[in-house]
BAFI-660921 format. One record per residue (C-alpha): residue in three letters; x, y, z. Coordinates in pm, whole numbers, plus 50000, padded with zeros to 5 digits. Layout:
<zases>
ALAXYZ...
</zases>
This chain:
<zases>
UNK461248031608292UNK461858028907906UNK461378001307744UNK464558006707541UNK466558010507918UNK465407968408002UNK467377955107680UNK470287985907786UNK470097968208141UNK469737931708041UNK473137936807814UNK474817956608117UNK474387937108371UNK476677905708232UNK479647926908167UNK479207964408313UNK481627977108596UNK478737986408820UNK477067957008794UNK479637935808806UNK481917954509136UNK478097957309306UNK477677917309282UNK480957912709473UNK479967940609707UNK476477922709712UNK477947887709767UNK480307901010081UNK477117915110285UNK475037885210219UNK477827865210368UNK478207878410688UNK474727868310773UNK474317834410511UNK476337806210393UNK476187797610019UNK473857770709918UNK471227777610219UNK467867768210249UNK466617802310260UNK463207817710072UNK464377848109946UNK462537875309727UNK464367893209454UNK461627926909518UNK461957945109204UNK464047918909019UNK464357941108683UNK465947921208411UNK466897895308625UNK471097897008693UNK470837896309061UNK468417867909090UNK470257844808979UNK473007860509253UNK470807853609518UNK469677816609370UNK473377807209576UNK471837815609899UNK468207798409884UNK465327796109676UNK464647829709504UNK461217844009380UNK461307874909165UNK458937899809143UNK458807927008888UNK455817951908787UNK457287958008393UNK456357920808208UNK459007937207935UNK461697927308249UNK460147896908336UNK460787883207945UNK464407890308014UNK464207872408337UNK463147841708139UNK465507844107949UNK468047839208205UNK465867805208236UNK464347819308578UNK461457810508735UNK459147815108997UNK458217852308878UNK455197871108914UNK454177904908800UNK452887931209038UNK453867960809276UNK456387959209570UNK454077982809771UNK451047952409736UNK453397923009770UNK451247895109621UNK452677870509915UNK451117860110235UNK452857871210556UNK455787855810743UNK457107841710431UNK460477851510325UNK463727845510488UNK465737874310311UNK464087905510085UNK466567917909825UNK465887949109641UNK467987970709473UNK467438006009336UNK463678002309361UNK462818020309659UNK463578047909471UNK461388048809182UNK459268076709094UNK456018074809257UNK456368047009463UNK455898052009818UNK459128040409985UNK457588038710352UNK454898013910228UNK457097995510073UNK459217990310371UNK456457980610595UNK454907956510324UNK458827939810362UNK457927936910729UNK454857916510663UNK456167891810403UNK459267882110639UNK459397859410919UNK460637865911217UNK464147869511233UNK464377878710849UNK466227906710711UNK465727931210424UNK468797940910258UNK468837977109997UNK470567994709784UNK469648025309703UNK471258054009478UNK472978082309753UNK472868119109783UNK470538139109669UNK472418166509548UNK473718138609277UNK470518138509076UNK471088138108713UNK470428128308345UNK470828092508434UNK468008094008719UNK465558110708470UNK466258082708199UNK465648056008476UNK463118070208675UNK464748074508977UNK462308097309181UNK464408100709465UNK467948097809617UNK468998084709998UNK471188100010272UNK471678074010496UNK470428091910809UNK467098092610614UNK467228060010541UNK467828045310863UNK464978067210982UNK462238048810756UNK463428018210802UNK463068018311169UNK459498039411157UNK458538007410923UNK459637985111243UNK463207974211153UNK465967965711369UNK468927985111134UNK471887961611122UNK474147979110900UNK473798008210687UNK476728025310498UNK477668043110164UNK479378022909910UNK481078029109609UNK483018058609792UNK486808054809555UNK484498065709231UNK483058096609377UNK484878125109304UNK484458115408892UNK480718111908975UNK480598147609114UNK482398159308824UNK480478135608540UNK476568156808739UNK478898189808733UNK479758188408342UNK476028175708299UNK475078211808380UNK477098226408074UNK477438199307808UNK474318191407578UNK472028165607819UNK472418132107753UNK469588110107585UNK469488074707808UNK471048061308090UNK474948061808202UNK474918024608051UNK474298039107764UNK478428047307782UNK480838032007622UNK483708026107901UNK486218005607709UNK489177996007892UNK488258017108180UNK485437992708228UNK488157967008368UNK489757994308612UNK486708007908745UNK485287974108829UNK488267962409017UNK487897997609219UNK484607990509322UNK484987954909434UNK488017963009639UNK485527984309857UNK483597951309963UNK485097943810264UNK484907980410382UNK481387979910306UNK480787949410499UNK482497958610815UNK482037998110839UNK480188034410775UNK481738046610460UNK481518085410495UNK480058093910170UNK479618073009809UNK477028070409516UNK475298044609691UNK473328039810009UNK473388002910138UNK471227991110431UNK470537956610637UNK467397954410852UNK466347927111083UNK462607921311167UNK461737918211521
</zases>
């Protein structure tokens, strides 16, 4: 990814809609497996700029691991530590050591081989411990905003729930989520096709007082995402147990 799209991130992520409706999406499917100040070992796998790891810091204690040391600087200064540097497909850990794997929109990086990545999940959690993703949905979605991020690859969650169990996963719960704010994303990738491309990211945009309103839309959805299989949304969500 950029460089520039780390410091667009590292801004976004304290006051941005999606960020912000996703943590209280986030929050809801951690808690139907884990209390709130836990004991668990938890690894943030593909931690970016840092605004979930602090998140997950509720639940247990929280390593972060991030390949761009660009990130990693904005991790620190979130006052984080316990973060190394390196790939999630070699996970610098030793086996059987996490309680919990969180990573979000990494999976789907260019070049990174998602089914190695799953099975090096596998062998860093114990027994017992779950992997929990989200991943960018439909494929058919792809646009300007993939390309400025790097996103090599979007999810239907049949195919999802396919590689996780080939990697050895028992699938708990995998859904869609951010289903009310669909219909504007198929129209934002539709006028894409005919307006002059845009340069950077969709954080890039200026939402103003829509921010608010499109926030509140997205964290009303946490419960449904908890409980059910949303039929279709701009994200693919997943929770898989090892065995």
């Amino acid at each position: 990814m950029k460089n520039e799209e780390y410091e667009i991130m590292f801004r976004a992520e304290r006051e941005h809609w999606w960020y912000q409706g996703m943590e209280v999406v986030s929050r809801r499917l951690i808690e139907k497996y884990y209390p709130k100040a836990g004991t668990l070992k938890i690894l943030d796998a593909g931690c970016g700029t840092g605004g979930m790891t602090a998140v997950l810091g509720e639940y247990g204690l929280v390593y972060g691991l991030e390949i761009s040391p660009l990130a990693l600087g904005f991790c620190r200064r979130r006052n984080q530590v316990n973060l190394s540097c390196g790939s999630v497909d070699r996970l610098p850990f030793h086996s059987d050591r996490f309680d919990l794997i969180a990573s979000f929109d990494v999976l789907c990086i260019k070049g990174l081989d998602d089914e190695r990545v799953l099975e090096e999940f596998r062998r860093v959690l114990v027994p017992g411990g779950r992997v929990f993703l989200r991943l960018p949905a439909c494929p058919w979605l792809r646009g300007a905003h993939d390309r400025a991020v790097d996103i090599g690859q979007r999810y239907r969650i049949d195919s999802l729930r396919k590689k996780i169990i080939e990697a050895g996963l028992l699938v708990e719960h995998l859904t869609y989520a951010n289903m009310w704010l669909f219909p504007l994303a198929v129209l934002k990738r539709g006028l894409e096709l005919i307006l002059p491309s845009q340069k950077g990211s969709d954080l890039t945009w200026s939402m103003g007082w829509l921010n608010g309103i499109f926030k509140t839309i997205l964290s009303s959805e946490a419960h449904l995402v908890s409980r059910m299989t949303l039929p279709i949304g701009l994200t693919a969500v997943a929770i898989a147990r090892k065995i």
